[in-house]
C-alpha positions as a Python dict, from the first residue, in 0.01 Angstrom:
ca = {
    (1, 'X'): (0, 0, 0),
    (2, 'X'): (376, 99, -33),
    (3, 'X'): (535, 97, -362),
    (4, 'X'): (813, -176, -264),
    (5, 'X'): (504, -457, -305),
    (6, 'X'): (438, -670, -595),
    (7, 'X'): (200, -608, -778),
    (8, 'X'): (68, -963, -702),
    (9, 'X'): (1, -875, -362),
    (10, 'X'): (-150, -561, -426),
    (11, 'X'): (-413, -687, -691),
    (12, 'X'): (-472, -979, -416),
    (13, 'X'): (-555, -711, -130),
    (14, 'X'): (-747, -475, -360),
    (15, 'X'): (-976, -807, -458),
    (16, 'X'): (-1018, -914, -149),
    (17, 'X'): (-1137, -548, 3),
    (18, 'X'): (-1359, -527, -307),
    (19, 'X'): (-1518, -904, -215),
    (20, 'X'): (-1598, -765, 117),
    (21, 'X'): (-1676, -434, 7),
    (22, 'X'): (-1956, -584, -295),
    (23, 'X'): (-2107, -815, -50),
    (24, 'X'): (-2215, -499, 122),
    (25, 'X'): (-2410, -319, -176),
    (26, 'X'): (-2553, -623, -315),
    (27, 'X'): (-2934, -511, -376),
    (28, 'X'): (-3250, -788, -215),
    (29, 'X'): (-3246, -926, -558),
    (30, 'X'): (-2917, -1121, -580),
    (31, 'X'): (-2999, -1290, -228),
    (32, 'X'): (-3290, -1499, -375),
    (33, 'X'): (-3214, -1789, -653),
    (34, 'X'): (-3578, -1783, -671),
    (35, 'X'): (-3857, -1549, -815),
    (36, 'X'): (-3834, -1225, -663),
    (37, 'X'): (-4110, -1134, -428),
    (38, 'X'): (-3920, -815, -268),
    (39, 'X'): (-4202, -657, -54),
    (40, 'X'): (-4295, -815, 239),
    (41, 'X'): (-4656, -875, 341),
    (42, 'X'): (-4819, -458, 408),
    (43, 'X'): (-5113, -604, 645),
    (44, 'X'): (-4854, -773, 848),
    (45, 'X'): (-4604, -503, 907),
    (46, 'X'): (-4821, -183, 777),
    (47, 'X'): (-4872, -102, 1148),
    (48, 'X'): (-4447, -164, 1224),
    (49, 'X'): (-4366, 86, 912),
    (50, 'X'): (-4606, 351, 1004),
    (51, 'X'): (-4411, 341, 1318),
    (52, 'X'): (-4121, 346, 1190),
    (53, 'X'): (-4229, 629, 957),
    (54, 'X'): (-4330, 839, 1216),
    (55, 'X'): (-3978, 821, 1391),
    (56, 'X'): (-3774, 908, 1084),
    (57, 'X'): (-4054, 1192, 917),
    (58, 'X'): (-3975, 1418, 1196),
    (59, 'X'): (-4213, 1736, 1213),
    (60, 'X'): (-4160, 1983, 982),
    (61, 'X'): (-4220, 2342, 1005),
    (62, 'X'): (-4255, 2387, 602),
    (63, 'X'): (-4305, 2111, 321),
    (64, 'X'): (-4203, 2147, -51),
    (65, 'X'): (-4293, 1964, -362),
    (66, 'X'): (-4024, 1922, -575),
    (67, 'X'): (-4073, 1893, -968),
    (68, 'X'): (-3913, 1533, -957),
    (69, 'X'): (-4227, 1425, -712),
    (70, 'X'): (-4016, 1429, -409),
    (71, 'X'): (-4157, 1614, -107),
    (72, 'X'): (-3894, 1774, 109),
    (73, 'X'): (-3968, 1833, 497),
    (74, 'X'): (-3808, 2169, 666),
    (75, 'X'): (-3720, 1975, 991),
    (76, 'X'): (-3573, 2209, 1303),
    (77, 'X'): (-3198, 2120, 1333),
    (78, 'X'): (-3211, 2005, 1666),
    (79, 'X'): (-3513, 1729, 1606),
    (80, 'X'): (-3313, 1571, 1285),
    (81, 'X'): (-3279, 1186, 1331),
    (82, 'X'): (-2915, 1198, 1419),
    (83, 'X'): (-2988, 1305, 1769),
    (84, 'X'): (-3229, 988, 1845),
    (85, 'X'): (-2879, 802, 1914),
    (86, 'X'): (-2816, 715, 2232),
    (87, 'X'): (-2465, 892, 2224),
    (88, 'X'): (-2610, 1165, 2087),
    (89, 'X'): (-2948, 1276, 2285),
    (90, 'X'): (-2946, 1603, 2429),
    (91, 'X'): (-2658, 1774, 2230),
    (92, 'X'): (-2678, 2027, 1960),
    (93, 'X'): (-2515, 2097, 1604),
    (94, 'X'): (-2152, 2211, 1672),
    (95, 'X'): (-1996, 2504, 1490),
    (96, 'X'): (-1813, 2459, 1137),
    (97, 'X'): (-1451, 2367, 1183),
    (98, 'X'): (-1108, 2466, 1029),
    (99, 'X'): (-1115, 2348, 631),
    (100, 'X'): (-826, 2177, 503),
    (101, 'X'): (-494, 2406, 428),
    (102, 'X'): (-523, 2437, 36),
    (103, 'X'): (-861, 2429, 28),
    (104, 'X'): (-1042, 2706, -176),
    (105, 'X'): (-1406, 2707, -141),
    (106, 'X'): (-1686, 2932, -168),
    (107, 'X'): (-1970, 2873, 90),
    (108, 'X'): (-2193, 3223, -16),
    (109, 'X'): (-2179, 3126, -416),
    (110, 'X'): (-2514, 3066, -470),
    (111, 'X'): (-2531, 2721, -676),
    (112, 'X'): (-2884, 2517, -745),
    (113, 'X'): (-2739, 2126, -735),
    (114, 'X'): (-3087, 1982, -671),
    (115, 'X'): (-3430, 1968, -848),
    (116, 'X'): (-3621, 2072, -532),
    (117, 'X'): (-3401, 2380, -505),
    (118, 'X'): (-3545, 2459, -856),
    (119, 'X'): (-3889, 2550, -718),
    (120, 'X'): (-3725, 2872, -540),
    (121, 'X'): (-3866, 2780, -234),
    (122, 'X'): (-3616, 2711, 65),
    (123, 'X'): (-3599, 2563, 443),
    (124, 'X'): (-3532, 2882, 655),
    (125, 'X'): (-3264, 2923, 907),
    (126, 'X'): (-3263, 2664, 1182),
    (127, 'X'): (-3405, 2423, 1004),
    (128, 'X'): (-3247, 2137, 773),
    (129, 'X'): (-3425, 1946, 409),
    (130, 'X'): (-3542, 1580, 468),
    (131, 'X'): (-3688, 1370, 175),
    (132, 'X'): (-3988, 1220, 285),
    (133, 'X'): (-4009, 887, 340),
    (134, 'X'): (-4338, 696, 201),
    (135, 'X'): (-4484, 328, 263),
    (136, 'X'): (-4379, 260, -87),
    (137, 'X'): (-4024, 385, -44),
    (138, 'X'): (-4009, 113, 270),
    (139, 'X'): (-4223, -165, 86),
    (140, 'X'): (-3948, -175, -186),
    (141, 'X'): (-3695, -341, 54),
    (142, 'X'): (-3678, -718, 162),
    (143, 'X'): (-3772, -600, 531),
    (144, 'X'): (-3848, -342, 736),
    (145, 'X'): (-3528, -439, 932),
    (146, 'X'): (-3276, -402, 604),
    (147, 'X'): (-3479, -49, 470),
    (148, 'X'): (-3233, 201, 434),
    (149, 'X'): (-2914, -35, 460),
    (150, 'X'): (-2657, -219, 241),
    (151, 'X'): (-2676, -564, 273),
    (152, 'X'): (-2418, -868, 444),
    (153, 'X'): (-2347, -1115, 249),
    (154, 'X'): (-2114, -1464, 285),
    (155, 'X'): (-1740, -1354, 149),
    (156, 'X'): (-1698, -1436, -217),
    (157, 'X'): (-1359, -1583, -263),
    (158, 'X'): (-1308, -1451, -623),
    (159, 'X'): (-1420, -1136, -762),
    (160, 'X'): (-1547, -1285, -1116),
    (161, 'X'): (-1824, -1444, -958),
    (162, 'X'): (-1972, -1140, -752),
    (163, 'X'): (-2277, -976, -895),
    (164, 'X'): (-2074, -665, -808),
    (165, 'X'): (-1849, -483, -1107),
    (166, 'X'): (-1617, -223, -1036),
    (167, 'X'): (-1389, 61, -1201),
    (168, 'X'): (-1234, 232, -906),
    (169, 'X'): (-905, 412, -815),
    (170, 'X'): (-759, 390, -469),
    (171, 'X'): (-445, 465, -243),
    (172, 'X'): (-345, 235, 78),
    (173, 'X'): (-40, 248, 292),
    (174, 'X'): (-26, 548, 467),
    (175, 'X'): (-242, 717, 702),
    (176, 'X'): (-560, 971, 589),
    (177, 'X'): (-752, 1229, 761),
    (178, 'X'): (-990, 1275, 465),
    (179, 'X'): (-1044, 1294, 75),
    (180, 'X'): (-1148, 1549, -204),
    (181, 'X'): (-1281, 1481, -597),
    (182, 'X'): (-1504, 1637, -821),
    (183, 'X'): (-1744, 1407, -961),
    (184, 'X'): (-1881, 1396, -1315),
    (185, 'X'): (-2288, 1337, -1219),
    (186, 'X'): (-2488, 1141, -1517),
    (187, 'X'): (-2781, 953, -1578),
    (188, 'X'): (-2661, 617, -1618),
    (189, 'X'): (-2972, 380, -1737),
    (190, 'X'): (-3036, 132, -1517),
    (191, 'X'): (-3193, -193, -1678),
    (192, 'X'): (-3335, -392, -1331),
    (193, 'X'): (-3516, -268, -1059),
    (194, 'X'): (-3298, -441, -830),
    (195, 'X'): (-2939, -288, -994),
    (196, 'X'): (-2786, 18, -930),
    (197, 'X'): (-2524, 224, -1027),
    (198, 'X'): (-2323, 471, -830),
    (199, 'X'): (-1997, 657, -843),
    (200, 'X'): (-1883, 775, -503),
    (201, 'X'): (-1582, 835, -275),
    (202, 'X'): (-1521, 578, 39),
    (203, 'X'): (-1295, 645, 323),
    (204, 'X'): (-1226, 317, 484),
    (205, 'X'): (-1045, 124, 789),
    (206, 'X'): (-1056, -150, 992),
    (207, 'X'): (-926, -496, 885),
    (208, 'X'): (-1200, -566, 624),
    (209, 'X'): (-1375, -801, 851),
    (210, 'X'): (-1657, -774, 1074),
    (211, 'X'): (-1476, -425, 1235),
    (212, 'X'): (-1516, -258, 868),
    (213, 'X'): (-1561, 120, 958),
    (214, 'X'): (-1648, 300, 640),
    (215, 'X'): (-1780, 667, 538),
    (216, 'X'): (-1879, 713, 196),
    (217, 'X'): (-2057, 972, -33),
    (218, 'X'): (-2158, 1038, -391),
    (219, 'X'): (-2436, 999, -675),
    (220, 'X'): (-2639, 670, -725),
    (221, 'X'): (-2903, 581, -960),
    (222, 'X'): (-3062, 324, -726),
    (223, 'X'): (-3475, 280, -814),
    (224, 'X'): (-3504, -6, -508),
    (225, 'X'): (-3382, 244, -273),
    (226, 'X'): (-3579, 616, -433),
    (227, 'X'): (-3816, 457, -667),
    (228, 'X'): (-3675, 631, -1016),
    (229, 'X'): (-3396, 642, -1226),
    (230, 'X'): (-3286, 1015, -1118),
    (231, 'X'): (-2892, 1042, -959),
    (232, 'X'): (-2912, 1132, -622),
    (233, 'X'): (-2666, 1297, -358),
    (234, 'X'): (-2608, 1039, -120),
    (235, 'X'): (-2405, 919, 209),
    (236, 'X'): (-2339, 610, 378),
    (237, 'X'): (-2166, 511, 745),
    (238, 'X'): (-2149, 179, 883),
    (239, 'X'): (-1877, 62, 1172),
    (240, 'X'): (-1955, -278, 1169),
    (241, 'X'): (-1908, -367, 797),
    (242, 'X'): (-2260, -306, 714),
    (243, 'X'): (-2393, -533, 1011),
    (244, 'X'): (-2636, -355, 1246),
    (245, 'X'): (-2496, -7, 1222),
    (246, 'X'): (-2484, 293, 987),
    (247, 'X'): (-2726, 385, 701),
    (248, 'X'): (-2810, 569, 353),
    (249, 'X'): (-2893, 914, 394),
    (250, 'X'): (-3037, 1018, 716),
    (251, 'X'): (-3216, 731, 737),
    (252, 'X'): (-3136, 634, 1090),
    (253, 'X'): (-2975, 850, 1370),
    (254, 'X'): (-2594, 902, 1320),
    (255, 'X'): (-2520, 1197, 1076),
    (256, 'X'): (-2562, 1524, 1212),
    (257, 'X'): (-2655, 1768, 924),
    (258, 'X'): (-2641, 2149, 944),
    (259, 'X'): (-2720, 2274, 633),
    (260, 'X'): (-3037, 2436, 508),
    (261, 'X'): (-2964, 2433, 124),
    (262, 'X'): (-2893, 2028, 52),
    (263, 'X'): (-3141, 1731, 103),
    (264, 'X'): (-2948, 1456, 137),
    (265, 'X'): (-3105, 1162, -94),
    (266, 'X'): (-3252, 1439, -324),
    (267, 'X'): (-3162, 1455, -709),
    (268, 'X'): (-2923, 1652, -829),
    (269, 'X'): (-2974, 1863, -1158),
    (270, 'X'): (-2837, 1945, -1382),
    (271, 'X'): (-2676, 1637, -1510),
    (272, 'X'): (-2423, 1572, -1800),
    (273, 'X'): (-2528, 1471, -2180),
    (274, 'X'): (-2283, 1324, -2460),
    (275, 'X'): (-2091, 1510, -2646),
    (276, 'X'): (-2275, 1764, -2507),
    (277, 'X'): (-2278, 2053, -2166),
    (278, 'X'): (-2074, 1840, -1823),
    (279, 'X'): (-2128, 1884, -1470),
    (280, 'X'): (-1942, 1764, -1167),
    (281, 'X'): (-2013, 1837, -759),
    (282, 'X'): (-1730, 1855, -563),
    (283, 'X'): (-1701, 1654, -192),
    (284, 'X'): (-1488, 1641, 36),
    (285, 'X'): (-1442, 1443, 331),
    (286, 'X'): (-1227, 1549, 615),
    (287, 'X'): (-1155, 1485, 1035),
    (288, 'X'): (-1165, 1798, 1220),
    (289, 'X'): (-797, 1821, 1406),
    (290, 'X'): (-996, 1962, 1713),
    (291, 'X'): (-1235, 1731, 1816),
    (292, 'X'): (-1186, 1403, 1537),
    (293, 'X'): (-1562, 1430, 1383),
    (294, 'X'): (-1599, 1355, 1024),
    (295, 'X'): (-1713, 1649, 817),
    (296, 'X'): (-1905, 1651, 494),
    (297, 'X'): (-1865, 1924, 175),
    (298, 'X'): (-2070, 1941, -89),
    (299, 'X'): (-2035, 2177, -398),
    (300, 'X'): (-1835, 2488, -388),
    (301, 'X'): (-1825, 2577, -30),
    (302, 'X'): (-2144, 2374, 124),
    (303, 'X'): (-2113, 2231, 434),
    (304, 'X'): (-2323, 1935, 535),
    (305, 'X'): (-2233, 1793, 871),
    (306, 'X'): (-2088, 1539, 1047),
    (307, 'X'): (-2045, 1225, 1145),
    (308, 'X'): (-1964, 1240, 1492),
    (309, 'X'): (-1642, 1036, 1594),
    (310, 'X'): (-1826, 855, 1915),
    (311, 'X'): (-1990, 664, 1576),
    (312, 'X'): (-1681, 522, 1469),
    (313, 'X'): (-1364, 270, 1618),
    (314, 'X'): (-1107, 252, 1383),
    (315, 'X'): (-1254, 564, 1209),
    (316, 'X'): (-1195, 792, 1519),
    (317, 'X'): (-794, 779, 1479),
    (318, 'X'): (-774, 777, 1128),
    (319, 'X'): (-864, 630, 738),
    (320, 'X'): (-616, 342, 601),
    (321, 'X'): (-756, 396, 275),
    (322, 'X'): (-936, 584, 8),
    (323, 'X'): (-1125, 478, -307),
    (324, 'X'): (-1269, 645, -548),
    (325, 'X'): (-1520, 496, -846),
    (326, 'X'): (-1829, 347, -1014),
    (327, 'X'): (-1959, 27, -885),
    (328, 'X'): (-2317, -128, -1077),
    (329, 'X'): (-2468, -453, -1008),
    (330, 'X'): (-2507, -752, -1302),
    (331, 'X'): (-2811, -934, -1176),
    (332, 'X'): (-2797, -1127, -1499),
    (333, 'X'): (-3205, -1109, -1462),
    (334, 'X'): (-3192, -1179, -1838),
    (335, 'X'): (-2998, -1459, -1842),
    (336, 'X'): (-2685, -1264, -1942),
    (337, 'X'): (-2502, -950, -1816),
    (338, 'X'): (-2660, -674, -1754),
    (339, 'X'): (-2688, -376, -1939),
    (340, 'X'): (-2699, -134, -1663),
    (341, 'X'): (-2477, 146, -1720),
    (342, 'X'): (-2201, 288, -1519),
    (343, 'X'): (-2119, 643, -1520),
    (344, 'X'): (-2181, 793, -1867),
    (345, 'X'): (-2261, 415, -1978),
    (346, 'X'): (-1953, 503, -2251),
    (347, 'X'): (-1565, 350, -2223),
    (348, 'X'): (-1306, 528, -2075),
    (349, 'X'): (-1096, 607, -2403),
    (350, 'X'): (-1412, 817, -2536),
    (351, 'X'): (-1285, 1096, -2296),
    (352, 'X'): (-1430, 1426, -2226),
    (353, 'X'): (-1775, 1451, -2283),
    (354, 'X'): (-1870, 1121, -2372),
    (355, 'X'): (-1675, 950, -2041),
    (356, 'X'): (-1767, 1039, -1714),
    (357, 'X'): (-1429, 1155, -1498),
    (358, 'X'): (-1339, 1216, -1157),
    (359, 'X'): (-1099, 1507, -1126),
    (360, 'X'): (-849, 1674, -862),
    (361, 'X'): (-845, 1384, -655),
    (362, 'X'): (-643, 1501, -308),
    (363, 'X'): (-620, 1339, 26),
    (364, 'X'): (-582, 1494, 350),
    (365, 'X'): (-277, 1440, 539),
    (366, 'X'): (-189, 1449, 918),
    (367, 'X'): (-163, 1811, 914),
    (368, 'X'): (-495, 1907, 791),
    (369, 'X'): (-353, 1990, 449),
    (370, 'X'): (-456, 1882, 128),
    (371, 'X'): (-201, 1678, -87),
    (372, 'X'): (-176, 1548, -473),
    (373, 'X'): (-191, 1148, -428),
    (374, 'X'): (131, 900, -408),
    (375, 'X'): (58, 587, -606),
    (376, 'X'): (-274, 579, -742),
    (377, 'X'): (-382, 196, -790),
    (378, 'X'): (-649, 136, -1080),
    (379, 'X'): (-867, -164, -1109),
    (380, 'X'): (-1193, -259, -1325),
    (381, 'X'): (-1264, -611, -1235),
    (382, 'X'): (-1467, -679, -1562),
    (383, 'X'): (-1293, -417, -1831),
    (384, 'X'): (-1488, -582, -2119),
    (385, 'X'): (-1766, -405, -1941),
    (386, 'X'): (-1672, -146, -1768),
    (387, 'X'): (-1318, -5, -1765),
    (388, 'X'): (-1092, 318, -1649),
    (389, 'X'): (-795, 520, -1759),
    (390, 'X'): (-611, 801, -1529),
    (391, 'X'): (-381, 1086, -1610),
    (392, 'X'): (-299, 1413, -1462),
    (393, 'X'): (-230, 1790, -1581),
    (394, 'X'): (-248, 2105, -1462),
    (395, 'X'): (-561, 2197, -1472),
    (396, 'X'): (-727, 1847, -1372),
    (397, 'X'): (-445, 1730, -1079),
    (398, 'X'): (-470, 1365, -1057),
    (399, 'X'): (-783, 1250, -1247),
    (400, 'X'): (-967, 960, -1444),
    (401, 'X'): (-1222, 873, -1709),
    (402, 'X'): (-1433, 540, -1613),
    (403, 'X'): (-1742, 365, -1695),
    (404, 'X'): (-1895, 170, -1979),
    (405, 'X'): (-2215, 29, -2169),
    (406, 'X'): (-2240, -338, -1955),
    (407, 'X'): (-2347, -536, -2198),
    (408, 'X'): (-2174, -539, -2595),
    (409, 'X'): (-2043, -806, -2781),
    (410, 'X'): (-1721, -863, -2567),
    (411, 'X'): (-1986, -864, -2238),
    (412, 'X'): (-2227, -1090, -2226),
}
């Protein structure tokens, strides 16, 4: 948003995108004001979700077992799930486009981001990593319908009352052709199986309502969606605000990966302790100038895919705003908030270390080039419980610390 409005108005737009953008992630639990019962029936639907198993475990040429009790598939490039879309049958990966001007990367630095890349086994050349999907993975969602997808919600009209807590840093008001940040990946303890907590990057526009068109990537600690408590490398697309289309991972055709080195939905390792070593992945999120697809980084050079612009209606001209954060969900399962941690489940002030941080946050502007950001808005909706403090330097660009504990004695 320019500069020349109030602050009033600003905080009013930023809570009202956040209303629309919480009712989206809300997990099966906060829908029922009953006792949870969050598989449905297995006899009924077992034969449905063996189906729809078999459409989304497409064959793989070579299966590993990764330490974390994942199994990764080696699926050939050209029978991924992306290309079961309708506006996408028949065609094949396309060729890596022009990066961003500014942008240094890497792409041959060898790097090992993810505990299945531990075993020294890889997917060979034509082929791409899939997580496995299992019953139980499925059986863990309210339906076979929702499995894989963030769920719609009525609009909240206040953000104190959403089960949804922020600490996030956007810009709004001009136009964006992508997004860059390192992110600082942790463990953050979540304390319901229903709750998650994430820190990722969204690229967003449309008018908030029922057009929403959003792409979005990052680390969540979601056991609903995985089954464990490990952060995870993830994605998300919808163009409908979360309605019928788009999905986690490649869990339904849209994304068209290309890469044979990163499972998308797999842990990532190593991970940051307190007070102790840090690690961050970089990503990057840009439109290719040529032909307006989406394109994914990951690490120091890796590139993912694409979301291909045919997916997208606001999306295919251009972004109207970025955000970049931690979001958790307060269930209040216990009768209080929850204690569900977000980021490095420490305060902002604790800094380096002990707070988890994004750093060298850039957009990309209409010329494909990568610029320092223009009036960085900040916002934790509940700062007793989670908060965030930004800066920038030299060495760090534009950058902030984030997080907290969830529950303490001035959140409860």
């Amino acid at each position: 948003m320019p500069s020349s409005k109030s602050p009033i108005i600003i905080f009013t737009l930023v809570a009202f995108l956040f209303i629309i953008l919480s009712s989206q992630t809300a997990p099966v639990s906060s829908l029922n004001s009953g006792p949870r019962n969050q598989t449905f029936r297995p006899l009924h639907n077992l034969k449905r979700i063996r189906s729809h198993l078999r459409r989304i475990n497409k064959p793989s040429v070579k299966t590993i077992q990764s330490p974390d009790g994942d199994i990764i598939e080696c699926v050939h490039t050209h029978l991924q799930p992306a290309f079961d879309h309708p506006l996408l049958k028949g065609q094949k990966p396309l060729e890596p486009p022009e990066r961003p001007k500014g942008h240094r990367f890497n792409e041959s630095t060898a790097e090992t981001l993810q505990s299945w890349a531990q075993t020294g086994e890889s997917c060979p050349e034509g082929t791409i990593p899939v997580r496995r999907t299992t019953e139980k993975d499925v059986l863990r969602a309210s339906s076979l319908h929702r499995f894989g997808r963030k769920i719609r919600r009525g609009v909240r009209r206040d953000t104190t009352s959403s089960d949804h807590e922020h600490a996030v840093a956007f810009v709004n008001g001009e136009e964006y052709f992508g997004a860059k940040a390192s992110i600082n990946v942790w463990s953050p303890r979540v304390t319901d199986e229903y709750e998650f907590s994430l820190s990722q990057m969204w690229v967003i526009s449309g008018s908030f309502g029922n057009d929403l068109n959003t792409i979005e990537a990052g680390w969540q600690v979601s056991p609903e969606l995985y089954g464990d408590n490990y952060p995870r490398f993830f994605t998300y697309w919808t163009t409908d605000a979360y309605q019928a289309t788009g999905c986690y991972n490649l869990l339904c055709s849209g994304f068209v990966q290309i890469n044979n080195k990163i499972a998308i939905g797999a842990a990532i390792s190593p991970r940051s302790s307190y007070n102790g070593g840090q690690f961050d992945i970089g990503i990057m999120v840009w439109k290719d100038p040529k032909h307006g697809h989406w394109w994914l980084e990951f690490g120091s050079g890796l590139l993912v895919g694409y979301w291909p612009n045919v997916l997208f209606s606001h999306l295919r001209g251009h972004a109207s705003m970025v955000q970049f954060g931690g979001e958790i969900v307060n269930s209040r399962s216990t009768g209080g908030h929850t204690s569900t941690q977000m980021g490095s489940g420490h305060f902002a002030d604790e800094g380096f270390r002990k707070a988890s941080y994004f750093r060298n946050l850039q957009v990309v502007d209409w010329d494909n080039s990568l610029i320092p950001l223009n009036n960085l808005h900040l916002l934790a909706d509940h700062p007793n419980c989670y908060d965030i403090r930004a800066g920038k330097n030299n060495a760090w660009g534009n950058y902030f610390y984030y997080g907290g504990p969830g529950r303490n004695s001035r959140c409860s």
